[in-house]
GUSELUM-454437 format. One line per field, with one value per residue (C-alpha): residue number from 1; x, z, y. Coordinates in nm, 2 decimals. Each point is the difference from the previous one (the first is absolute). Example, Ala and Ser with C-alpha at 12.3 -4.5 7.8 and 13.67 -1.06 7.14 Angstrom:
2
pos (1:2)
X (1.23:0.14)
Z (0.78:-0.07)
Y (-0.45:0.34)
This chain:
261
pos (1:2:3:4:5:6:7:8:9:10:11:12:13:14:15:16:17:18:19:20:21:22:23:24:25:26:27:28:29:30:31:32:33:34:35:36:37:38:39:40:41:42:43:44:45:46:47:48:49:50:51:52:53:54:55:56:57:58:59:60:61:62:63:64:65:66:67:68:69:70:71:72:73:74:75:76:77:78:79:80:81:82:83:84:85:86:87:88:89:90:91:92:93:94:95:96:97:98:99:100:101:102:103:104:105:106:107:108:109:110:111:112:113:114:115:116:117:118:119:120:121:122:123:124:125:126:127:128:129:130:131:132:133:134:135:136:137:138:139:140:141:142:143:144:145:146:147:148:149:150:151:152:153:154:155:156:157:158:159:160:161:162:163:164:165:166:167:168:169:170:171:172:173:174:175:176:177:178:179:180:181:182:183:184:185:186:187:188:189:190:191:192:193:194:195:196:197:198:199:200:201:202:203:204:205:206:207:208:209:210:211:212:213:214:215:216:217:218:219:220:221:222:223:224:225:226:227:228:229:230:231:232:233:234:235:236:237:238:239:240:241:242:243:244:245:246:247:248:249:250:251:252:253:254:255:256:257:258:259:260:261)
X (5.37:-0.29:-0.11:-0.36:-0.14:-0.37:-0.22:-0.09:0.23:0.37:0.19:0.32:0.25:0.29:0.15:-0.23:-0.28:-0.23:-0.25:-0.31:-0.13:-0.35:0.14:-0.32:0.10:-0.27:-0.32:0.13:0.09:-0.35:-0.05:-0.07:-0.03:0.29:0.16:-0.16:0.10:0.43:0.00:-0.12:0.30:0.18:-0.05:0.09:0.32:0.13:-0.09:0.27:0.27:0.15:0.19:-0.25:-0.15:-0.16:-0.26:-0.07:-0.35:-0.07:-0.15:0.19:-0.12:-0.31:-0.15:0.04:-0.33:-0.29:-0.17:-0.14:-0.01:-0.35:0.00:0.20:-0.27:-0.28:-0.17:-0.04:-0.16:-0.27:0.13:0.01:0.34:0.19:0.04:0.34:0.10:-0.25:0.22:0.37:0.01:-0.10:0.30:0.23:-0.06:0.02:0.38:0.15:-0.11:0.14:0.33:0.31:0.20:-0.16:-0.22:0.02:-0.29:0.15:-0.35:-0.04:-0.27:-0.27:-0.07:-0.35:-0.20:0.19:0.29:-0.12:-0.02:0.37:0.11:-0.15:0.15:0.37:0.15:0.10:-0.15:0.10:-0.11:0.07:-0.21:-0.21:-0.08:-0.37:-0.18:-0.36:-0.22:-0.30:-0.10:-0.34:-0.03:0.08:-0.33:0.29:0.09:0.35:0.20:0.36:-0.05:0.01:-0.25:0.15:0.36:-0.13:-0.21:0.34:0.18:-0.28:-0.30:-0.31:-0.17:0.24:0.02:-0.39:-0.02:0.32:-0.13:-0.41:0.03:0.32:0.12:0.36:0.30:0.29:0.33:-0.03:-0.38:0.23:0.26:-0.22:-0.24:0.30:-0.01:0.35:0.32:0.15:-0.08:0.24:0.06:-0.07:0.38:0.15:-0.19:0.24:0.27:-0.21:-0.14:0.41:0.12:-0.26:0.06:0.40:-0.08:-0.19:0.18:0.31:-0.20:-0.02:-0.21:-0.14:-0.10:-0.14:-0.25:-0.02:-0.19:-0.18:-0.16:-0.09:-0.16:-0.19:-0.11:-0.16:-0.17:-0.18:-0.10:-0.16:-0.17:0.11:-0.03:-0.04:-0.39:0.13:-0.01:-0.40:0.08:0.04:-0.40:-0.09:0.18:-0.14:-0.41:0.11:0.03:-0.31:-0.21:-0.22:-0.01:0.37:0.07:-0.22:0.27:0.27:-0.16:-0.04:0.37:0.16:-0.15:0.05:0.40:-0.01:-0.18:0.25:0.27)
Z (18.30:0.25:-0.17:-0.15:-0.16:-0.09:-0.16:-0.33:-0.09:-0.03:0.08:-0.05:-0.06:-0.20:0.08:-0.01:-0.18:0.19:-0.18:0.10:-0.19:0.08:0.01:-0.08:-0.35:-0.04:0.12:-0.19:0.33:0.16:0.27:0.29:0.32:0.13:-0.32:0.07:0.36:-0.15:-0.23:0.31:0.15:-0.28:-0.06:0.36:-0.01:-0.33:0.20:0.25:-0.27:-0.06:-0.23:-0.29:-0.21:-0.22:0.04:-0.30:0.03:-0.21:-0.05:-0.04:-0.28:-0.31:0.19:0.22:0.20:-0.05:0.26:0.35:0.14:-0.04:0.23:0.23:0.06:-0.02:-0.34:-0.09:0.30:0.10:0.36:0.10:0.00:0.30:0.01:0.09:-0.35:-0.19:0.14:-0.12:-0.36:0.15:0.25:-0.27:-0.28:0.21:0.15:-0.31:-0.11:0.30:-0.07:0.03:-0.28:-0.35:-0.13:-0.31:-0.14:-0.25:-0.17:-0.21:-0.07:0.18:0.24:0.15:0.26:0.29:-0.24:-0.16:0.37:0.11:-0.38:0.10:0.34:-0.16:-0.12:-0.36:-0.22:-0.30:-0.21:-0.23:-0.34:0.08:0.37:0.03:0.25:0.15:0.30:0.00:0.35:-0.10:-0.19:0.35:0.13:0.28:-0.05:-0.08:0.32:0.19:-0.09:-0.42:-0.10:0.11:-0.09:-0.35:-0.01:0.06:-0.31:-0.25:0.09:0.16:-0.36:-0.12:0.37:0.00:-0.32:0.05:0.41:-0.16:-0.32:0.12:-0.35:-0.02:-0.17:-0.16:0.13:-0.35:0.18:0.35:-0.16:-0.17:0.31:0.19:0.24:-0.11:-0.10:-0.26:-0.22:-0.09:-0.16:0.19:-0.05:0.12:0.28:0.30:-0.16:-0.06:0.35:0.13:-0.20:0.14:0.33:0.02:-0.20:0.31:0.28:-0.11:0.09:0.37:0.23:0.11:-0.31:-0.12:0.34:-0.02:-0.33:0.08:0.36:-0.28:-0.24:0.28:0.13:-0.27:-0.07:0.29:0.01:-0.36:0.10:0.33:0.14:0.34:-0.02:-0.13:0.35:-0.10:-0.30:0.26:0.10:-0.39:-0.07:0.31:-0.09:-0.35:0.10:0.18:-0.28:-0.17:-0.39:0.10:0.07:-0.32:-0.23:0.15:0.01:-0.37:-0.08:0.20:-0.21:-0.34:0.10:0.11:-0.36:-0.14:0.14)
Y (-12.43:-0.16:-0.30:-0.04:-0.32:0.02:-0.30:0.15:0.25:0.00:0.29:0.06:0.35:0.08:0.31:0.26:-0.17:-0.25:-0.24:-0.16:-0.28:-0.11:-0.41:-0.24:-0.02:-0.34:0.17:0.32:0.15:0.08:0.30:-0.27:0.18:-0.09:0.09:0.39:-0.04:-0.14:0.34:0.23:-0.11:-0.03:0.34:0.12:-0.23:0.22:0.29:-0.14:-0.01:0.33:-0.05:-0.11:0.23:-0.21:-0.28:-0.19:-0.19:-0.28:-0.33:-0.35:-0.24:0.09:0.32:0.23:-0.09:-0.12:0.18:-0.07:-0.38:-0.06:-0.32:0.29:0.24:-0.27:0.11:-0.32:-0.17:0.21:0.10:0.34:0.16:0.16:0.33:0.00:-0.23:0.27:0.24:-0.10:0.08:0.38:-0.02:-0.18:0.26:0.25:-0.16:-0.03:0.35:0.12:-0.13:0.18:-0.13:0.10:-0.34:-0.13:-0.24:-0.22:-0.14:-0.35:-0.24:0.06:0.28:-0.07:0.15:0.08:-0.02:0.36:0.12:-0.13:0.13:0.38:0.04:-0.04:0.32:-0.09:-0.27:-0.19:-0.24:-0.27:0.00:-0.31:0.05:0.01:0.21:-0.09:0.10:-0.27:0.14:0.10:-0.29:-0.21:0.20:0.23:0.36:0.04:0.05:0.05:0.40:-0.09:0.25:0.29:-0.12:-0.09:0.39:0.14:-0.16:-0.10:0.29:-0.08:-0.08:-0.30:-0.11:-0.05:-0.18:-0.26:-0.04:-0.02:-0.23:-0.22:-0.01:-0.09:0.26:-0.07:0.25:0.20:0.15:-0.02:0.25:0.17:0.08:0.11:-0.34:-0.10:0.19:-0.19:-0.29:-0.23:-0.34:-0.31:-0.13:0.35:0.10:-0.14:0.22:0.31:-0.01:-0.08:0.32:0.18:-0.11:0.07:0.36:0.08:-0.16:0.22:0.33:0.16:-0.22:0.33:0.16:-0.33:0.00:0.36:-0.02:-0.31:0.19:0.30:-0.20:-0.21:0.34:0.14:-0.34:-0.03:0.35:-0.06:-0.35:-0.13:-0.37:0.10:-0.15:-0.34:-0.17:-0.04:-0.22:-0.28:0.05:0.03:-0.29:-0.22:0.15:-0.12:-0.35:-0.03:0.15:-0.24:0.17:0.03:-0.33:-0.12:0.16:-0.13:-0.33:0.05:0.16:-0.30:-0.23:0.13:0.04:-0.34:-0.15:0.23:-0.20)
């Protein structure tokens, strides 16, 4: 097995099951850039593993994440992004869909932002009952990117994915379960094992059938509402942070987190 040792993740495989663990457990493991560009090629070195089936995504310490690295991508600092960093939460959503092996999101805490985009690209999703899910996007004055509105169209329907995208109000994984975004809810205490038994139940079944269905399921998919225009959400997001209303309300979001805390 060729050896791979990214920054912020740890990787690691046992068997036929592989797990990814997004590994910046104090800063609640933010989507840096160089954490989108460690799960590209994450993603491509599973791909390089035959004999996994399985990928088990998750995220060490009190959430899964809590969304892109604002200091990152420059949100914070007024200085216009490059189009190249706009660009990798498209190429890393659309790597770990991609995937051979069948992936498995494995939700707690928080899952924010770029979280919910990571979180739609995997091929099964559960949850534990006090995760809480946001997109505050709008509320940061950018469009959500990295392809999430068509993956969220695709499991929630265009209506809920305008109002969660538009107002930024946060859900709970009952309205996640209930909108179709996650498979199973389950509680907090027994969702390593759920997501484990789930894993081994389907790392026992032909690795062809299991990619087989996946490729059939991703077909029809992207015939109903395909991603294939995403590579533009890097120019949205970009135009976003040089708009001047835009940049008032995250000015005024940024603040209000920051008196909150």
């Amino acid at each position: 097995m060729s050896e791979f040792a990214p920054e912020t993740l740890t990787v690691t495989i046992e068997d036929r099951i592989g797990r990814l663990t997004l590994d910046r457990p104090k800063k609640l493991n933010p989507l840096s850039v160089q954490c989108l560009e460690e799960l590209i090629a994450a993603a491509r070195w599973f791909d390089s593993q035959p004999e996994v089936r399985v990928v088990i995504i998750s995220g060490n310490g009190r959430a899964f994440t809590a969304g892109a690295d604002l200091a990152s991508f420059k949100l914070t600092s007024g200085i216009g992004i490059r189009r190249d960093d706009a660009d990798t939460g498209r190429r890393m959503a659309e790597a770990v869909e991609a995937m051979r092996a069948v992936t498995i999101a494995t939700i707690h805490g928080h899952c924010v932002g770029g979280g919910v985009v990571l979180a739609a690209a995997c091929d099964l999703r559960l949850a534990a009952e006090s995760t809480q899910f946001s997109i505050p996007e709008v509320d940061l004055g950018i469009p959500l990117a990295w392809g999430g509105i068509p993956r969220l169209v695709r499991e929630i329907g265009p209506a809920m994915t305008r109002e969660l995208v538009m107002t930024c109000r946060p859900f709970g994984s009952d309205e996640a379960r209930c909108l179709g975004f996650v498979n199973r809810v389950v509680p907090d205490g027994e969702l390593l094992d759920a997501v484990s038994a789930l894993a081994w139940e389907l790392a026992a079944k032909s690795s062809y059938t299991l990619r087989a269905t996946l490729s059939a399921v991703d077909a029809a998919t992207d015939a109903l509402v395909s991603t294939r225009f995403a590579w533009s959400d890097a120019d949205a997001l970009g135009t976003g942070l040089h708009d001047p209303d835009s940049r008032q309300a995250a000015e005024r979001y940024l603040q209000a987190h920051k008196d909150r805390h």
